[in-house]
C-alpha atoms as an extended CHARMM CRD file, in Angstrom:
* protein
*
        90  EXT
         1         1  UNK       CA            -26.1710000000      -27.1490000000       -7.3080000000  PROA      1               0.0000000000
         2         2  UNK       CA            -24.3090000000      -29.0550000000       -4.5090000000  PROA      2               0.0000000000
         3         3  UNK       CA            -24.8850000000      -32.1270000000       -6.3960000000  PROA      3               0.0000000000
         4         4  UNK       CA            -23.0610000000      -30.5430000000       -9.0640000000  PROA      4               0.0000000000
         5         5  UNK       CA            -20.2220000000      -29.0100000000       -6.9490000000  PROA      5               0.0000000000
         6         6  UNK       CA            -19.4410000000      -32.2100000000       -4.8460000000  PROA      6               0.0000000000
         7         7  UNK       CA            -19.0670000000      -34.1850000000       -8.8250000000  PROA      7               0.0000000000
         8         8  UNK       CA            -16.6550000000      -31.0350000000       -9.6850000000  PROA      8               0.0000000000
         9         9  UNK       CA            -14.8890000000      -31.4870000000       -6.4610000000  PROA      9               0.0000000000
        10        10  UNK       CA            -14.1980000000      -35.0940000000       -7.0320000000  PROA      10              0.0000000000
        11        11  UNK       CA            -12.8100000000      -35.1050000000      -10.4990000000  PROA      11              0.0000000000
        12        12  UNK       CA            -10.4400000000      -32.2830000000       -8.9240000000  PROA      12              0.0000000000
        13        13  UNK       CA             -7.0940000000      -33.8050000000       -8.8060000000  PROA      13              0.0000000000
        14        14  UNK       CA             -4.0570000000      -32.7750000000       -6.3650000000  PROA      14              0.0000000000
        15        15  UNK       CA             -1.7510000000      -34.1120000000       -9.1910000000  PROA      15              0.0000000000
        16        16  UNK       CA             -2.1610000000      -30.7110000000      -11.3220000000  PROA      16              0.0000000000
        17        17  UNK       CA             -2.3740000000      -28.2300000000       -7.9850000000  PROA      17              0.0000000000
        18        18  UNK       CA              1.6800000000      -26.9380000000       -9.3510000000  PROA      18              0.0000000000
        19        19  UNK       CA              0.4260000000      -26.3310000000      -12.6950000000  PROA      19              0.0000000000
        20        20  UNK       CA             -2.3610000000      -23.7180000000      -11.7640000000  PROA      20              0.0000000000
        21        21  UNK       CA             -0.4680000000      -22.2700000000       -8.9040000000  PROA      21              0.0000000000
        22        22  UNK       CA              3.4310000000      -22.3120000000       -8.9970000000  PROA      22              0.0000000000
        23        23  UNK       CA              4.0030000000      -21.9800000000      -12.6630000000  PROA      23              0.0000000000
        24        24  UNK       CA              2.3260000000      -19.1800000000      -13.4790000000  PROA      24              0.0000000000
        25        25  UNK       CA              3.4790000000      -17.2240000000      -10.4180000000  PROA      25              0.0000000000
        26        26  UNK       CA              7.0770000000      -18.0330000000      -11.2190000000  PROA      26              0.0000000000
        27        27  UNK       CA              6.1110000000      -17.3990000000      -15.1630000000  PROA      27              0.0000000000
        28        28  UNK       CA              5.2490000000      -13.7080000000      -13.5020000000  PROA      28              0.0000000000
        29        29  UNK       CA              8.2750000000      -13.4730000000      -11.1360000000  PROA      29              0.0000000000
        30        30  UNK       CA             10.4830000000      -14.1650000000      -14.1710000000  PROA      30              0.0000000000
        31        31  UNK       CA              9.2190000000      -12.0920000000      -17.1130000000  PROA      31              0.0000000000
        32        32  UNK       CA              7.7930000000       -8.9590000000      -14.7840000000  PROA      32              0.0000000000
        33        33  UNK       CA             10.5740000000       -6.6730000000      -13.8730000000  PROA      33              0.0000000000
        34        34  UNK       CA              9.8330000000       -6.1520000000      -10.4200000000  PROA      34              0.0000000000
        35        35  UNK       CA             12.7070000000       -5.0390000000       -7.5190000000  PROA      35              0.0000000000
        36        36  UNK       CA             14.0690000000       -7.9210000000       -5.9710000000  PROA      36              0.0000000000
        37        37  UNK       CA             12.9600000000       -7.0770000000       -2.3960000000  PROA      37              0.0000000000
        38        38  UNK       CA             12.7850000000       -9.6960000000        0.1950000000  PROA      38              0.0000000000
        39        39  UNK       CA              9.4250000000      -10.2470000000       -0.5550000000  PROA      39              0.0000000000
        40        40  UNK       CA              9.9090000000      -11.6240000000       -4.0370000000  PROA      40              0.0000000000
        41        41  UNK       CA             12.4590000000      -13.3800000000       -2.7910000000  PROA      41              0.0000000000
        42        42  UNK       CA             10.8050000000      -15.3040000000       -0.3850000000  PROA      42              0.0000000000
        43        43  UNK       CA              8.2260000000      -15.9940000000       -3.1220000000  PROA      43              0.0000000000
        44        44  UNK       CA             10.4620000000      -16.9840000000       -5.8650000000  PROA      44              0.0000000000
        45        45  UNK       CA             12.2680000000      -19.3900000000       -2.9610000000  PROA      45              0.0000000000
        46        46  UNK       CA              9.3530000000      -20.6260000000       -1.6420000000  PROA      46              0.0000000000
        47        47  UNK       CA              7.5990000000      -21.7550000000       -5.7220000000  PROA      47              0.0000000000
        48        48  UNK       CA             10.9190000000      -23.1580000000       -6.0640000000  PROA      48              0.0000000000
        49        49  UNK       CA             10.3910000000      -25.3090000000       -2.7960000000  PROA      49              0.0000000000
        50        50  UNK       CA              7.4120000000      -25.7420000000       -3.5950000000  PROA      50              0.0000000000
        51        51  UNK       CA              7.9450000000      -27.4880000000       -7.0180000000  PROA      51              0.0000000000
        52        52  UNK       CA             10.7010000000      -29.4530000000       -5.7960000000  PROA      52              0.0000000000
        53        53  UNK       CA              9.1150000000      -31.0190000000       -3.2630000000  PROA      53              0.0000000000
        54        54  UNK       CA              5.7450000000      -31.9090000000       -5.3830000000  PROA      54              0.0000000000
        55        55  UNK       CA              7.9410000000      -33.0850000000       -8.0600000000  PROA      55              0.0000000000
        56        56  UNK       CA             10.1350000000      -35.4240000000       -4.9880000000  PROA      56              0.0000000000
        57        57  UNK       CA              6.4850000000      -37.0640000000       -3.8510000000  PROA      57              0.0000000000
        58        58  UNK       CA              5.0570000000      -37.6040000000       -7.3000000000  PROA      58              0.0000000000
        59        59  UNK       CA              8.1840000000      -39.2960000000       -8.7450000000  PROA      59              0.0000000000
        60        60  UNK       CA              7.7670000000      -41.8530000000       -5.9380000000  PROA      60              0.0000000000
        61        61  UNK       CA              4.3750000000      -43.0310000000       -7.3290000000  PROA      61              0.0000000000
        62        62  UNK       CA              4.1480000000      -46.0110000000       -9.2800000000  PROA      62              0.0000000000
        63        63  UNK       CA              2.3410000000      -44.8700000000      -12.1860000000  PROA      63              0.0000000000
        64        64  UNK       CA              3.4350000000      -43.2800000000      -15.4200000000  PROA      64              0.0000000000
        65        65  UNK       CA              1.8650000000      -40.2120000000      -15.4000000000  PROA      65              0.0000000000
        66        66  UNK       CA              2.5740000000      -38.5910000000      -12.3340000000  PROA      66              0.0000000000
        67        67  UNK       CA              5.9690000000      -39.4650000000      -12.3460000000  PROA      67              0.0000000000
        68        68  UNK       CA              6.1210000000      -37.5220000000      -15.5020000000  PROA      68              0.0000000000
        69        69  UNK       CA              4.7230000000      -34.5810000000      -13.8570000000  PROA      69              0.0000000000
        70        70  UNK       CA              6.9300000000      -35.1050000000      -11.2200000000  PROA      70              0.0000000000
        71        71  UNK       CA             10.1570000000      -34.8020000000      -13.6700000000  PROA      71              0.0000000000
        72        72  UNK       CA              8.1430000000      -31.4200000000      -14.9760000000  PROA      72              0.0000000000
        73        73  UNK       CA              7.9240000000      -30.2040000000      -11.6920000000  PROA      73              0.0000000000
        74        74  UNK       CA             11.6280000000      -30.9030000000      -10.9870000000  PROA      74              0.0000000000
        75        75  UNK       CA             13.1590000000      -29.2900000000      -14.8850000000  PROA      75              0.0000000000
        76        76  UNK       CA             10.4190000000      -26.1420000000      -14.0140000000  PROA      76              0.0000000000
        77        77  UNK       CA             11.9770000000      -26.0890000000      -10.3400000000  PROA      77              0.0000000000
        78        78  UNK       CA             15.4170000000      -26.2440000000      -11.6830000000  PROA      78              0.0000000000
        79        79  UNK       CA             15.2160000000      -23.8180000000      -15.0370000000  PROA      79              0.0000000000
        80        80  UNK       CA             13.5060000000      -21.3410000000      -12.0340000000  PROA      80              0.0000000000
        81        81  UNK       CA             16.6720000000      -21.5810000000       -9.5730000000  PROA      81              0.0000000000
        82        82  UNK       CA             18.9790000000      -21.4260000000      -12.7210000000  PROA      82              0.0000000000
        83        83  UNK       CA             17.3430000000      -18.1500000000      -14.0060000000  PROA      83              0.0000000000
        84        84  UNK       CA             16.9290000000      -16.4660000000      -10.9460000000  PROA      84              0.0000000000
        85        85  UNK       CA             20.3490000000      -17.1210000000       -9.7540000000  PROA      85              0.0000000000
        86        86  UNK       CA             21.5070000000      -15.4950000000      -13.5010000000  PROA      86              0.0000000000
        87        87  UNK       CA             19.2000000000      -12.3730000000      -12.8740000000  PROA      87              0.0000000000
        88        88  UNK       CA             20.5020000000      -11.9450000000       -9.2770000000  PROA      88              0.0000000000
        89        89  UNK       CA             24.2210000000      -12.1900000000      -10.2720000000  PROA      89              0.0000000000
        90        90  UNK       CA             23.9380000000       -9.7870000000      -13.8890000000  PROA      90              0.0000000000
């Protein structure tokens, strides 16, 4: 079993953390219709941070792939700043 869990933990890779973690949290914040208390807020500002910065490192690398994750990361940061700014103001 730990033989098993140690393989799993290995093929795990940091590169996709954003996808299974920010995106569908902002997906939520976006579509739910929630009151825009200060604890969304924070939230929605800190998956927005959060995607920018991951995007920043991972555009760096030297490789293909993550630096197109990295440009993913940075249009899903951006579309999320642009729509929440549009649902604040309207």
């Amino acid at each position: 079993m730990f033989k098993r869990l140690k393989e799993l933990w290995y093929k795990l890779n940091p590169l996709y953390f954003p996808l299974f973690t920010a995106v569908p949290a902002g997906i939520w914040l976006i579509f739910s219709n929630p009151p825009w208390t200060s604890t969304y807020l924070s939230l929605y500002l800190l998956l927005i941070g959060f995607l920018t910065f991951s995007g920043a490192v991972e555009i760096s690398d030297e490789e293909l792939k993550p630096q197109l994750l990295g440009g993913l990361y940075m249009m899903l940061a951006l579309t999320m700043a642009v729509i929440g700014l549009i649902r604040w103001l309207f």
